[in-house]
N, C-alpha and C positions, 0 to 999 in steps of 0.2 A: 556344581552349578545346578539350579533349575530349572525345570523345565513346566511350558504350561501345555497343561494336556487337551485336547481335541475329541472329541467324542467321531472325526473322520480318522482312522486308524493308516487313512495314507499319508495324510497330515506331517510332514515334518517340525519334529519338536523344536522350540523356537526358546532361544534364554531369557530368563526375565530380565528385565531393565534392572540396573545397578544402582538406580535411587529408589528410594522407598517409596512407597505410595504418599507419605505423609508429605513428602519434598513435592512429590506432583502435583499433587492437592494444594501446598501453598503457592507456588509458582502460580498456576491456571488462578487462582485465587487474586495474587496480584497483579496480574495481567488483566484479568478481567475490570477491576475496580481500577486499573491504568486507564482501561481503553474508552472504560464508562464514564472518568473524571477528566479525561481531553473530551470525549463527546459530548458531554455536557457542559461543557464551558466554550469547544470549537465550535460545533456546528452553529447553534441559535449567534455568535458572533460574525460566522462569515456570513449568515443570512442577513444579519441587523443591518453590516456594514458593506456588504460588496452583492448580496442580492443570488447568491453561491451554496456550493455545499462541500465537506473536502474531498468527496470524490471527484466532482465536477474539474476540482482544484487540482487533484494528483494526476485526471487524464490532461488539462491543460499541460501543466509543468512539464512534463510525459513528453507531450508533444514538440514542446518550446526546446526539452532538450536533445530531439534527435531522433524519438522511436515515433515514426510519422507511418505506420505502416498498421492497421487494426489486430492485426493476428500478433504483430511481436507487441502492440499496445495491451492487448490481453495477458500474453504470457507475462510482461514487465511488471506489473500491477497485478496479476494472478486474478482477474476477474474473469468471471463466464464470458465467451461471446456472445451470448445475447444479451447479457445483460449492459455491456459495455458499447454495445449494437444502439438499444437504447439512449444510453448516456449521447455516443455522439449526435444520433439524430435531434436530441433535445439542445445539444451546443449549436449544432448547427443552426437548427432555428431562432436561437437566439440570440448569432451571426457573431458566433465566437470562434467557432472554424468552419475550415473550406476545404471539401474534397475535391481532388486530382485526380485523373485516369495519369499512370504512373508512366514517366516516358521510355525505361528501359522494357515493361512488362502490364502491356495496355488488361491486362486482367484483374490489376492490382488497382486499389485506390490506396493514394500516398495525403494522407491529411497533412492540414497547416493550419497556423494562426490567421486569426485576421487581428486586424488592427485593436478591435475590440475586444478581441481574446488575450492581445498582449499587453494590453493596458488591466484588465481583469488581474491578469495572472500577477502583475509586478506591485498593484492595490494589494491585491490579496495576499502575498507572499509577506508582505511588510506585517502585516496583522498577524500571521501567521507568525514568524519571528518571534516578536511582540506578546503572543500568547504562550508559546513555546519556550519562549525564553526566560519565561518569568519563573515557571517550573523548572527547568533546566538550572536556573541559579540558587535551588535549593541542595545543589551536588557540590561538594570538592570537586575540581579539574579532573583529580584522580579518579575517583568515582564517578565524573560522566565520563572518561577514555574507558575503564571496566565497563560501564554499561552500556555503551554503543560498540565495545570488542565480542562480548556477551551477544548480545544480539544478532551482528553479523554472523557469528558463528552457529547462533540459532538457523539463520534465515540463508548463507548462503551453503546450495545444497553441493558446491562442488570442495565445498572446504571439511578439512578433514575434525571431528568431532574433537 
């Protein structure tokens, strides 16, 4: 096996990774030109049509499904707290949620929809589909179950590689 060496001599040696560099390099390759060809077709649509952005989009849904709490809304979505800080104070203002001093643990604020965030959310999700779907039907059945089994196993850290 080998090993990559450290110029700190107390550095314990570490194994290389078992794909090649070249496998790395295409992957990050396709992901990227994934995330830049939804982004480029998502965002300017949720803006044209629902007035949004899809982050905006993914702290709603977030919310709508149950993680009404800022600290687990950060960890869920893996966004900074301050930046996510931001996001809500700008939902809020724009009277899409509503925070709560929390009745079990008065220290906590427990966010919610309003009315107008629920109606956002369910606008938007439909578009959302809509866009996503239209991509998504460019896969065998088969090929979109590999590629959202792939994924998860990318992204959940408790599952075994």
């Amino acid at each position: 096996m080998k090993y990559l060496e450290y110029a700190d001599p107390m550095t314990a040696p570490v194994p290389l990774p078992t794909h090649a560099y070249e496998d790395v390099a295409k992957f990050l390759r396709a992901l990227w030109r994934f995330n830049r060809a939804i982004g480029q077709e998502f965002e300017p649509l949720l803006h044209e049509r629902h007035g949004t952005d899809p982050r905006s989009f993914f702290i709603l849904k977030s919310i709508q499904g149950g993680v009404q709490y800022p600290k687990e809304l950060a960890g869920h979505l893996k966004i900074p707290a301050t930046l996510l800080s931001r996001y809500l104070d700008d939902l809020r203002r724009r009277g899409l949620i509503e925070r709560h001093i929390d009745e079990q643990d008065s220290r906590r604020t427990r966010l919610s929809l309003t009315d107008a965030g629920t109606a956002l959310v369910e606008a938007t999700q439909h578009t959302v589909h809509e866009a996503v779907g239209a991509r998504l039907a460019r896969l065998r059945p088969e090929q979109l179950d590999a590629l959202v089994s792939a994924l998860l196993a990318l992204t959940d850290e408790g599952s075994p590689a």
